[in-house]
C-alpha positions in Angstrom: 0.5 45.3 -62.0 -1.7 42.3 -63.0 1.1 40.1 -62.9 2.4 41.2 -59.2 -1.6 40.8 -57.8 -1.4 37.5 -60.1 1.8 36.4 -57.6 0.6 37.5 -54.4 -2.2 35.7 -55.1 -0.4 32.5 -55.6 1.3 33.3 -52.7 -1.5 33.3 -50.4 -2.7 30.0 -51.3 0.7 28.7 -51.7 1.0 29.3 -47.6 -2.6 28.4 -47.0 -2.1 24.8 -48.7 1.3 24.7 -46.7 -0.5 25.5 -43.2 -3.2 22.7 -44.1 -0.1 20.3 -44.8 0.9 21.5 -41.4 -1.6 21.0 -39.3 -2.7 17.5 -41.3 0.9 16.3 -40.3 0.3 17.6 -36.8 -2.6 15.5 -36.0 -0.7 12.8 -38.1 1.4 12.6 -35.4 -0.4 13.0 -32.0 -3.0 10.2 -33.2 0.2 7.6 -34.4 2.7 9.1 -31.3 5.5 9.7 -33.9 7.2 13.1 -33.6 7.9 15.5 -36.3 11.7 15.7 -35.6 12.2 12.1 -36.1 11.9 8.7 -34.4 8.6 7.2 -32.7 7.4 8.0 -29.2 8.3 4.9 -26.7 7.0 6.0 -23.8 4.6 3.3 -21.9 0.7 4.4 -22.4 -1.3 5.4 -19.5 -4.9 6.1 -18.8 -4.0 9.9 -19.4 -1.1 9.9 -21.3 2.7 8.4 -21.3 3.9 8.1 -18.4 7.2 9.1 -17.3 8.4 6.1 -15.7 7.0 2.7 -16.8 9.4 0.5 -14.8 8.5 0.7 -11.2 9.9 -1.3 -8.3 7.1 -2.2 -5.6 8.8 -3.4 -2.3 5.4 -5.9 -0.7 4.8 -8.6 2.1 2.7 -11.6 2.2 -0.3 -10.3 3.6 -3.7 -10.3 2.8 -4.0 -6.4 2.5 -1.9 -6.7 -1.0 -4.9 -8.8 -2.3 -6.0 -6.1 -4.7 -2.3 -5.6 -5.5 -1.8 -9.0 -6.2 -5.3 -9.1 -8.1 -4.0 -5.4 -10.4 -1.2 -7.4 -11.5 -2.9 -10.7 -12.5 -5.3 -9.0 -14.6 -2.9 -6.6 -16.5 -4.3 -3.5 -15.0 -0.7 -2.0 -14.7 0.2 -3.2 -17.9 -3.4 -1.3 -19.1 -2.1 2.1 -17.4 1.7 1.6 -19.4 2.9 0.2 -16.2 5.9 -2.4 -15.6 6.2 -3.7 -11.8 9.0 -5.0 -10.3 7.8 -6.7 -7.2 10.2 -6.8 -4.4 9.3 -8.8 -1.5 10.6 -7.3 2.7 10.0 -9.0 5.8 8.3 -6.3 7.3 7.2 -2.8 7.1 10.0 -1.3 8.1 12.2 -3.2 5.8 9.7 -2.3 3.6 10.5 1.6 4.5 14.1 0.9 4.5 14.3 -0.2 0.6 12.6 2.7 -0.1 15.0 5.4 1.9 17.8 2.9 0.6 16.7 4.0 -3.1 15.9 -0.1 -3.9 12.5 0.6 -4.6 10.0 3.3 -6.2 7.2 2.5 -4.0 6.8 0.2 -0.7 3.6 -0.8 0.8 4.0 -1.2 4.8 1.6 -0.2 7.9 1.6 2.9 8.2 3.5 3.5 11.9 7.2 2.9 10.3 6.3 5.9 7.4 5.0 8.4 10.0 8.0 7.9 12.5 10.7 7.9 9.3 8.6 11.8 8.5 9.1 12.6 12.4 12.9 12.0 12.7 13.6 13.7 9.3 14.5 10.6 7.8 13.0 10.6 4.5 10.2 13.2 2.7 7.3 10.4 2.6 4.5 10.8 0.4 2.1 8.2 0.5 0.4 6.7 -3.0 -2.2 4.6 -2.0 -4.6 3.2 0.7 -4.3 -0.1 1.3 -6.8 -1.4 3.9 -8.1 -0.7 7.2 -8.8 -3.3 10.4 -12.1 -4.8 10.1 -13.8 -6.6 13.1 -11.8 -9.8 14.4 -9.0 -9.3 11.7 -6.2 -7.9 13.8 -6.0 -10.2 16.9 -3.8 -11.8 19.4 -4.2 -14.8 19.8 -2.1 -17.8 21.9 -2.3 -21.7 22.8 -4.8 -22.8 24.9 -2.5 -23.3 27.7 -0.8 -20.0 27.5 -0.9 -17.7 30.4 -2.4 -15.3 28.1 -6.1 -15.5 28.7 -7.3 -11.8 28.5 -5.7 -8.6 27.4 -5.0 -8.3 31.7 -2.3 -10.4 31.4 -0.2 -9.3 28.7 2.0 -6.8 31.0 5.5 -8.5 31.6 4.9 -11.4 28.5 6.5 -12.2 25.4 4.4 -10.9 22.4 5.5 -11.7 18.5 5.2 -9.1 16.2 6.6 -8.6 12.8 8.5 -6.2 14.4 8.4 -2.9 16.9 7.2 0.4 15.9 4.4 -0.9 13.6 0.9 -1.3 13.6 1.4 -5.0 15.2 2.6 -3.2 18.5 0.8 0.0 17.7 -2.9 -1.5 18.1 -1.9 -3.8 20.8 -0.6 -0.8 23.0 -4.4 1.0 21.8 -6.3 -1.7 23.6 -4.0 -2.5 26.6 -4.1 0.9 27.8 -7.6 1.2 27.2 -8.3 -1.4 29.7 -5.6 0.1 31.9 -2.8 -2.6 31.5 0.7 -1.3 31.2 2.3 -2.2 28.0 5.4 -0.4 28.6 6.4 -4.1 30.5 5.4 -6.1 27.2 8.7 -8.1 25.5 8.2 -7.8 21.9 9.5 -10.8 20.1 10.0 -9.9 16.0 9.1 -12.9 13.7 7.3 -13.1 10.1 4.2 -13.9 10.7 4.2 -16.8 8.8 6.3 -18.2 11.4 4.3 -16.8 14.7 2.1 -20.1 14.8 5.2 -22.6 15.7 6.6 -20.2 18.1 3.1 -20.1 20.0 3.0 -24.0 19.8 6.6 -24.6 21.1 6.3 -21.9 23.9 9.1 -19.4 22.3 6.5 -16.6 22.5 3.1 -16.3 25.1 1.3 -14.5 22.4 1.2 -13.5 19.1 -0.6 -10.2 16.9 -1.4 -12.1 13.5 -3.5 -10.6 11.0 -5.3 -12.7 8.6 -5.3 -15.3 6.9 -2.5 -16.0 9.6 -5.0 -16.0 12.4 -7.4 -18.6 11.1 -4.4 -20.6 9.7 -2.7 -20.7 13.4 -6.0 -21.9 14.6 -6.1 -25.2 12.2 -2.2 -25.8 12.4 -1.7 -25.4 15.9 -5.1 -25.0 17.4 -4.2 -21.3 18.7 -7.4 -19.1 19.9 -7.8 -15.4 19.7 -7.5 -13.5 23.0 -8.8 -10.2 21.6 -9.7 -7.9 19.2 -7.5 -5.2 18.4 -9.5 -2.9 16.2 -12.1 -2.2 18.8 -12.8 1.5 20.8 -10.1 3.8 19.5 -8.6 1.5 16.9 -12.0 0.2 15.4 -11.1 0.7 11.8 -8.2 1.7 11.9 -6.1 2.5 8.9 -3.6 0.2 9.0 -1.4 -0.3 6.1 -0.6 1.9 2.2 2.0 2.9 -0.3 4.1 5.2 0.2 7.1 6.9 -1.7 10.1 9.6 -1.8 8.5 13.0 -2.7 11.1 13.4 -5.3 9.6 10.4 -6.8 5.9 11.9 -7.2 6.6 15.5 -8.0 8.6 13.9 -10.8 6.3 11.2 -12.3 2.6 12.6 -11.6 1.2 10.9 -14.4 3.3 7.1 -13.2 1.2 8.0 -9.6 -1.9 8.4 -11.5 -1.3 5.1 -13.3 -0.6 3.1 -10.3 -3.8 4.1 -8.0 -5.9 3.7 -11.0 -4.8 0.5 -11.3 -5.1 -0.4 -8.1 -8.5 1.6 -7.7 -10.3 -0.5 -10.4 -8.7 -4.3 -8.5 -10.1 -2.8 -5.1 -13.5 -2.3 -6.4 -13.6 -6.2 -7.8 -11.8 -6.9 -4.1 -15.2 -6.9 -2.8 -16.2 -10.4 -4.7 -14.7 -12.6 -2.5 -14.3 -15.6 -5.3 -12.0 -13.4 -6.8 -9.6 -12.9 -3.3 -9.8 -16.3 -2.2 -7.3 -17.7 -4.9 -4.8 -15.3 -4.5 -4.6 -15.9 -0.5 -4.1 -19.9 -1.7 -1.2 -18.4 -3.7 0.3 -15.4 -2.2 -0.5 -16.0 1.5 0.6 -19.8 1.3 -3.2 -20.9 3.0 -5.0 -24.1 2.0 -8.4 -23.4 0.4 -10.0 -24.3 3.5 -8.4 -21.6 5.4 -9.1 -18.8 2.6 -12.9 -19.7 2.9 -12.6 -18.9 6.6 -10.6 -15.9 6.6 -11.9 -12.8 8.0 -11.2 -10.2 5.4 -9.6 -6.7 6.4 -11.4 -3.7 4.2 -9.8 -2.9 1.7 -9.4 0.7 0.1 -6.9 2.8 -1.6 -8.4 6.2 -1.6 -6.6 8.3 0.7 -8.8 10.2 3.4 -6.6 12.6 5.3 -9.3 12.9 8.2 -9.0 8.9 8.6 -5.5 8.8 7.6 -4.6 11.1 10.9 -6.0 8.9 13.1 -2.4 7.0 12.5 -0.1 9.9 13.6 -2.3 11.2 16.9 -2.1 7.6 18.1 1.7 7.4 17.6 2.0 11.1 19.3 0.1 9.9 22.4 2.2 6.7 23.0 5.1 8.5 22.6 6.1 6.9 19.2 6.6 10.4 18.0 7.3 13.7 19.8 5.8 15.9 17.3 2.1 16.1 16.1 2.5 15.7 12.2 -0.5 17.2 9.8 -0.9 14.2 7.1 -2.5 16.0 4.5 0.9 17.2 3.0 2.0 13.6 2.6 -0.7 12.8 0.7 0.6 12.9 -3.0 -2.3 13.8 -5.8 -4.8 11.5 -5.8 -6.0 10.5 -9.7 -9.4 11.8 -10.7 -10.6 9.0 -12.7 
């Protein structure tokens, strides 16, 4: 009898020394990220976790919204959140769009007109990232040559107009202010060119007028000597969201924690956006300005928190120019925004 309590006795600590051993190996392994059943963890580090997709392809455009983009990547604050981009640059938004639909890329920065018209024909379940920036005072303009026939936003019915291309916020804030001073845009010929190459079409007459965004505005002014005609973020479109990221919603509802990543990333390079030393540089580089235009530059705000209420602003504008025949509710498109 002595001996059988003297074995269950040994059995009991034999099984408490083997749960210790256990549990010691357990936390072994979550603090190294090697896994019991062999073979280390690989998975790419994020601020919360792996994530499930460190390779991303990023479709962008030389503008001077992607500044905080451009400034997330220089600093290593993907590679901080277990993130590898693969930029991919597009024309345009709606190339931009279109390599995303097309499966080319994970996620494609754009304005925002070419994501909410691809939702409204069905074309593609959009679910947008990241904010981008919004249309600060005299940095959305149109602008033409002295001698152009364009003097005032009155004249622009029945004239050739460059944008990067129709159906985007070029032509959507341009068709804001014309009808707000009662001038029929329906008459306007929209002429697509990068807006890199707007400023020689003004000066050799191809165009009448041109919407350029900046740095493109005050670098057509020192090449060319083109003026600004007028503001379009003013009255309804005073500002205006006007460009973001935006992806498949297979893509988020299958890598949460790679969403997370990326707007936490580029939440931390927006915040340091606001020093201006540190956007400057990367205009010289990316935009292909002088440093004399990047001092000049009127900046566009930039953000990437997504606010639904300011985000609809996009869609109701689209639905009243006809862009869209159905009103669409943008909170659903919004995909999780990180908490950190």
């Amino acid at each position: 009898m002595l001996r059988h309590a003297n074995s269950r006795a040994r059995g009991h600590r034999q099984r408490g020394v083997f749960g210790v051993l256990i549990a010691t190996l357990l936390v072994l392994a979550s603090v190294s990220g090697c896994g019991l059943l062999g073979g280390s963890d690989k998975s790419a580090e994020g601020g919360t976790g792996a994530v499930e997709q460190p390779k991303v392809k990023v479709s962008i455009m030389p503008t001077i919204d992607l500044a905080p983009f451009h400034l997330a990547v220089q600093n290593g604050y993907f590679k901080q959140e277990g993130l590898d981009l693969e930029v991919v640059n597009a024309p345009s938004g709606q190339a931009s769009l279109s390599k995303l639909i097309g499966g080319e890329v994970d996620i494609a920065y754009g304005s925002y007109t070419p994501f909410f018209i691809a939702k409204s024909k069905g074309a593609a379940d959009i679910k947008f990232v990241a904010d981008a920036s919004s249309a600060a005072p005299k940095s959305t303009m149109i602008v033409a040559m002295p001698n152009s026939q364009v003097k005032s936003v009155a004249d622009m019915a029945g004239k050739k107009v460059a944008i990067t291309e129709q159906n985007t916020i070029c032509d959507t804030l341009t068709k804001s202010v014309m009808k707000t001073n009662g001038v029929d845009f329906s008459k306007v010929q929209w002429v697509s060119l990068k807006f890199p190459d707007m400023a020689a079409a003004l000066q050799r007459g191809d165009v009448d007028a041109a919407f350029m965004t900046e740095p493109f505005i005050t670098s057509a002014a020192k090449t060319v000597g083109a003026v600004p005609v007028f503001d379009t973020a003013t009255g309804p479109t005073q500002d205006f969201p006007t460009a973001g990221y935006g992806a498949l919603g297979k893509f988020t509802d299958q890598n949460p924690k790679t969403v997370a990543a990326f707007q936490r990333a580029l939440k931390k390079a927006t915040a340091e956006s606001a020093d201006r030393s540190k956007i400057e540089p990367l205009m010289v580089q990316f935009a292909k300005v002088d440093k004399d235009t990047a001092a000049l530059t009127t900046l566009l705000t930039f953000q990437s928190a997504l606010d639904p209420r300011r985000l609809q602003r996009v869609p109701d504008l689209l639905l009243e120019f006809g862009t869209i025949n159905q009103k669409i509710d943008v909170g659903p498109m919004i995909a999780q925004q990180s908490a950190t």
